[in-house]
Short mmCIF file of the C-alpha atoms (twelve columns), coordinates in Angstrom:
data_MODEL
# 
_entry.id   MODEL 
# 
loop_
_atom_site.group_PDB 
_atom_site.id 
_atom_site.type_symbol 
_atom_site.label_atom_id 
_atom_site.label_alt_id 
_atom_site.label_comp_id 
_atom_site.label_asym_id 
_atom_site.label_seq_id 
_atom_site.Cartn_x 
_atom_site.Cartn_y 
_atom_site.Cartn_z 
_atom_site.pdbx_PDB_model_num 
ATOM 1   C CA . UNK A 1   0.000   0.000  0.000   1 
ATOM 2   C CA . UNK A 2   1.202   3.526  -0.437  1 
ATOM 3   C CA . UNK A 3   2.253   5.671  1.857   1 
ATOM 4   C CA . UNK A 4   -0.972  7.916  0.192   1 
ATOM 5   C CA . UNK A 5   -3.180  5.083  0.840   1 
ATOM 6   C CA . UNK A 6   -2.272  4.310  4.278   1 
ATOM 7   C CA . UNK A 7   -3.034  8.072  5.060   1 
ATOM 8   C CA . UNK A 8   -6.072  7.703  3.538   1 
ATOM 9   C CA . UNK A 9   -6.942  4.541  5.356   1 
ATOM 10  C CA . UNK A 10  -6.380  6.400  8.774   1 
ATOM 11  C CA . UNK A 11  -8.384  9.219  7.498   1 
ATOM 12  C CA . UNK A 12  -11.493 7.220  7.253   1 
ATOM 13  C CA . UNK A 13  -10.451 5.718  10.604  1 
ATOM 14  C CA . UNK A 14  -10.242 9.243  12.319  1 
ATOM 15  C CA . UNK A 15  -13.895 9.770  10.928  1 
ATOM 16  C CA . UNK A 16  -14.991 6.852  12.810  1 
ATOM 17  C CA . UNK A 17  -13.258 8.626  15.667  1 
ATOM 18  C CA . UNK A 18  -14.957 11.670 14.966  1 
ATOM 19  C CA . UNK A 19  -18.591 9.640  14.910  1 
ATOM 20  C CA . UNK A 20  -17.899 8.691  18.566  1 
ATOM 21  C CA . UNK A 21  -16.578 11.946 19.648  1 
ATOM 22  C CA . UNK A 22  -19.829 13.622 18.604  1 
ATOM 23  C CA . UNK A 23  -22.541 10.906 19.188  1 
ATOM 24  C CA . UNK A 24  -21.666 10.057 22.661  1 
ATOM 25  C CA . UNK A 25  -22.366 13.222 23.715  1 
ATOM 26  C CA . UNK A 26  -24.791 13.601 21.535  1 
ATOM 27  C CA . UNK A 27  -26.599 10.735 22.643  1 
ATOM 28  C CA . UNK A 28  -25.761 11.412 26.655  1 
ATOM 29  C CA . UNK A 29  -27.479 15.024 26.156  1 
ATOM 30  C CA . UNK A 30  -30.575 14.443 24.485  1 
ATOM 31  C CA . UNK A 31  -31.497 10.612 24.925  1 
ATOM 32  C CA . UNK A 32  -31.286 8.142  22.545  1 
ATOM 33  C CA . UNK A 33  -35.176 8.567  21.979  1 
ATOM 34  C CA . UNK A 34  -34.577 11.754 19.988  1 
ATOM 35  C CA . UNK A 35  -31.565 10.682 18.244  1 
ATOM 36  C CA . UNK A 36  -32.499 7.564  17.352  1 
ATOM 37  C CA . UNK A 37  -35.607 9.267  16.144  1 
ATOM 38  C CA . UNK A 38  -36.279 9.590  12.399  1 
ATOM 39  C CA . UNK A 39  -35.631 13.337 13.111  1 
ATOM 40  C CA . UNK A 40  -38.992 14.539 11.366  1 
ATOM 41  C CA . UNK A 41  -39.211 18.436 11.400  1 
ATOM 42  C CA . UNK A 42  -43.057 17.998 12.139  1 
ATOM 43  C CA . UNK A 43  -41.965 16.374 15.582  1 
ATOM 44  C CA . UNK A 44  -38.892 18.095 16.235  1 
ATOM 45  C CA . UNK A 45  -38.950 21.594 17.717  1 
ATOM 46  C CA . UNK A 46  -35.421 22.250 16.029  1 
ATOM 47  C CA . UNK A 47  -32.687 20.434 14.435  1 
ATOM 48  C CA . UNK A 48  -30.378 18.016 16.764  1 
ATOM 49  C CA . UNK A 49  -27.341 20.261 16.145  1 
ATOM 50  C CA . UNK A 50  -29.390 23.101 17.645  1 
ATOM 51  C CA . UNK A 51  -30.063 21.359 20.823  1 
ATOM 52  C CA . UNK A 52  -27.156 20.002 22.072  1 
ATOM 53  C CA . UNK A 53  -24.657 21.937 24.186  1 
ATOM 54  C CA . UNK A 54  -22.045 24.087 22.364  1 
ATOM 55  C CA . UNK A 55  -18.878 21.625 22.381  1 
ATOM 56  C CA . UNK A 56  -21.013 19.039 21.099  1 
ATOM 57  C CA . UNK A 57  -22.525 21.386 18.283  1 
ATOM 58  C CA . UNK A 58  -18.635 22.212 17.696  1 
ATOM 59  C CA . UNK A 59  -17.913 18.899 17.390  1 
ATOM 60  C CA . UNK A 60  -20.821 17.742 15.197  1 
ATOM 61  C CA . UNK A 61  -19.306 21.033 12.923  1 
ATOM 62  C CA . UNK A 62  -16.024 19.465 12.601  1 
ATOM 63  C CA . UNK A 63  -17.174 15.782 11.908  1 
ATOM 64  C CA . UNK A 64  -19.226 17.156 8.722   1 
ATOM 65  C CA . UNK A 65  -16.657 19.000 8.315   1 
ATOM 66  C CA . UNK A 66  -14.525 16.156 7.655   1 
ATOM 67  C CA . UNK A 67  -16.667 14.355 5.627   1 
ATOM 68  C CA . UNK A 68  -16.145 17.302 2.958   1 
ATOM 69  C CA . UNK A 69  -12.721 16.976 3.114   1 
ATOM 70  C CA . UNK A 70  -12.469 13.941 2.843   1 
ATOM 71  C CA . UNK A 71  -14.153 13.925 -0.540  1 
ATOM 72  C CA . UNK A 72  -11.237 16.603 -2.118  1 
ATOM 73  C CA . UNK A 73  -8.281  14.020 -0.010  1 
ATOM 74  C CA . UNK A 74  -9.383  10.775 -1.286  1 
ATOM 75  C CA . UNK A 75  -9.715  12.284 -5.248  1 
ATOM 76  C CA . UNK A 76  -5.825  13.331 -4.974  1 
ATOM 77  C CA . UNK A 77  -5.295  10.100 -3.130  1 
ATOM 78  C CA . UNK A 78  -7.068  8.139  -5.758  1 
ATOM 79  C CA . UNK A 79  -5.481  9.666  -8.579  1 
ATOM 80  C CA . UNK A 80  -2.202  9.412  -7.400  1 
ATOM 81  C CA . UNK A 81  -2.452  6.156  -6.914  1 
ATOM 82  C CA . UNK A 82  -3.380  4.943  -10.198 1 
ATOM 83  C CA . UNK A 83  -1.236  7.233  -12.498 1 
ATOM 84  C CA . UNK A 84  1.342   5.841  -10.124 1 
ATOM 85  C CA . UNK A 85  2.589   9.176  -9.457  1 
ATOM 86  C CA . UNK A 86  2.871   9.103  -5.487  1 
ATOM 87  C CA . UNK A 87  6.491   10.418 -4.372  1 
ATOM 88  C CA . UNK A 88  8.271   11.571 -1.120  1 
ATOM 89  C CA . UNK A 89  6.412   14.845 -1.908  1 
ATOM 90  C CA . UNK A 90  3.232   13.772 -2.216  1 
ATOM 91  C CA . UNK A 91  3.281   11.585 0.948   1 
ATOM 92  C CA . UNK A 92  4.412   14.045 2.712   1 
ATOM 93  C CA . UNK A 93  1.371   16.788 1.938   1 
ATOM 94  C CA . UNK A 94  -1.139  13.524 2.812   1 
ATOM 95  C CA . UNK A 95  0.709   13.103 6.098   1 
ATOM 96  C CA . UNK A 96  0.074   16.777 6.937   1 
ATOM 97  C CA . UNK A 97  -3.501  16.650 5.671   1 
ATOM 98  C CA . UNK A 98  -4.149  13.566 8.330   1 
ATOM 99  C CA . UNK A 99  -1.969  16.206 10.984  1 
ATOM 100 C CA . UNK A 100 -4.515  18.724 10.576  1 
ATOM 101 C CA . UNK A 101 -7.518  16.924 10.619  1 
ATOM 102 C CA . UNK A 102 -6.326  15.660 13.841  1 
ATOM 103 C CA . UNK A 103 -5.949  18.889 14.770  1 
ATOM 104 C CA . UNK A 104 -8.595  20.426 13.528  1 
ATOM 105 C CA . UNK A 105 -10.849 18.475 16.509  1 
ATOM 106 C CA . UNK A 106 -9.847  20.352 19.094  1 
ATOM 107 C CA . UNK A 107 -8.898  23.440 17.720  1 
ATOM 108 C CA . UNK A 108 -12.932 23.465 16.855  1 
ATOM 109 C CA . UNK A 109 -14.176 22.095 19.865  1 
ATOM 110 C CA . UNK A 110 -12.339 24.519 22.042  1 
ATOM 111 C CA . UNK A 111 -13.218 27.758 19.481  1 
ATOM 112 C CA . UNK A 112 -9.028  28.335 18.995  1 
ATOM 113 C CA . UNK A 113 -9.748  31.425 17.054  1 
ATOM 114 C CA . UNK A 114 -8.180  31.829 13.999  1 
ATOM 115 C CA . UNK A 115 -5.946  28.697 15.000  1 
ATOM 116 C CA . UNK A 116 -9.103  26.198 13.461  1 
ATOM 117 C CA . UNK A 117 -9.265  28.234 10.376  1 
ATOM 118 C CA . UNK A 118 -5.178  28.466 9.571   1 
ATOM 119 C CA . UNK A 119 -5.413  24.385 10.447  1 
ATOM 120 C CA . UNK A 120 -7.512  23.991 8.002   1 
ATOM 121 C CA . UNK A 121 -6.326  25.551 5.449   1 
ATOM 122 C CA . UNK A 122 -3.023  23.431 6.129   1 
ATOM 123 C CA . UNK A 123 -4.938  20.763 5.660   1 
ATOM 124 C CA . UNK A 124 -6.927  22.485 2.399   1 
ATOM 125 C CA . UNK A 125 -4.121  23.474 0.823   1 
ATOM 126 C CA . UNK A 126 -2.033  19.750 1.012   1 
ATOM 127 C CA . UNK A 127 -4.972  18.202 -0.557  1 
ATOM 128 C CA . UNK A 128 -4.913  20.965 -3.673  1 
ATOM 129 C CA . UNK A 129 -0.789  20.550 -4.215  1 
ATOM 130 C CA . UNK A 130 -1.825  16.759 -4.166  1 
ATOM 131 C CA . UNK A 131 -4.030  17.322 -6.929  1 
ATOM 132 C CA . UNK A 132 -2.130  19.248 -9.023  1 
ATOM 133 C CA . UNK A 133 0.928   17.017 -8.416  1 
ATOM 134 C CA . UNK A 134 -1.183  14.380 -10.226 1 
ATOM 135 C CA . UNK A 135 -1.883  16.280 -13.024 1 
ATOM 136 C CA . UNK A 136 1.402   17.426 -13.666 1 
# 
């Protein structure tokens, strides 16, 4: 597996983290009634993320938030892969992506202002040189 791939694979596995991070306290806050629910509007008297406490609202934020990067990191992971053109360089920017996604949890949860916005765009801007590394 490349080094690419393996970043990826522990990507997906930090979602999974993520998941728990958010649905634990999720679930401890409002009951597993509500979120087990199917989360009509006509029965709800706002959205989930509007009802749980702050930290969990933060963290629900950065899960999603994940999930949309994820999209961008696996295309340059993907592509890489089979043009074969992976390199030193391009492992590299995947291992900082991963860095600041792991980041990127707490510096949301705890509201590090502009600290969650400059990891992120570590983390944004890796997964663009990826991409244009496999085009050219």
């Amino acid at each position: 597996m490349t080094p690419e791939l393996t970043v990826l694979v522990l990507a997906a596995l930090l979602q999974v983290v993520q998941f728990a991070l958010f649905s634990i306290p999720a679930n401890m806050e409002l009951g597993t009634g509500k979120t087990a629910s199917p989360r009509d509007p006509q029965r709800m008297d706002k959205p989930l993320m509007e009802q749980v406490s702050i930290r969990t609202g933060r963290l629900g934020r950065a899960f999603n938030n994940h999930f949309e990067a994820l999209i961008l990191f696996t295309i340059a992971v993907v592509a890489l892969s089979i043009s074969d053109q992976g390199n030193g360089y391009t492992a590299t920017l995947a291992w900082i992506y991963l860095l600041a996604r792991v980041l990127y949890i707490p510096a949301y949860a705890f509201g590090w202002v502009p600290w969650r916005s400059l990891i992120f765009a570590f983390g944004f801007f890796a997964t663009v040189l990826m991409l244009l590394a496999a085009l050219f």
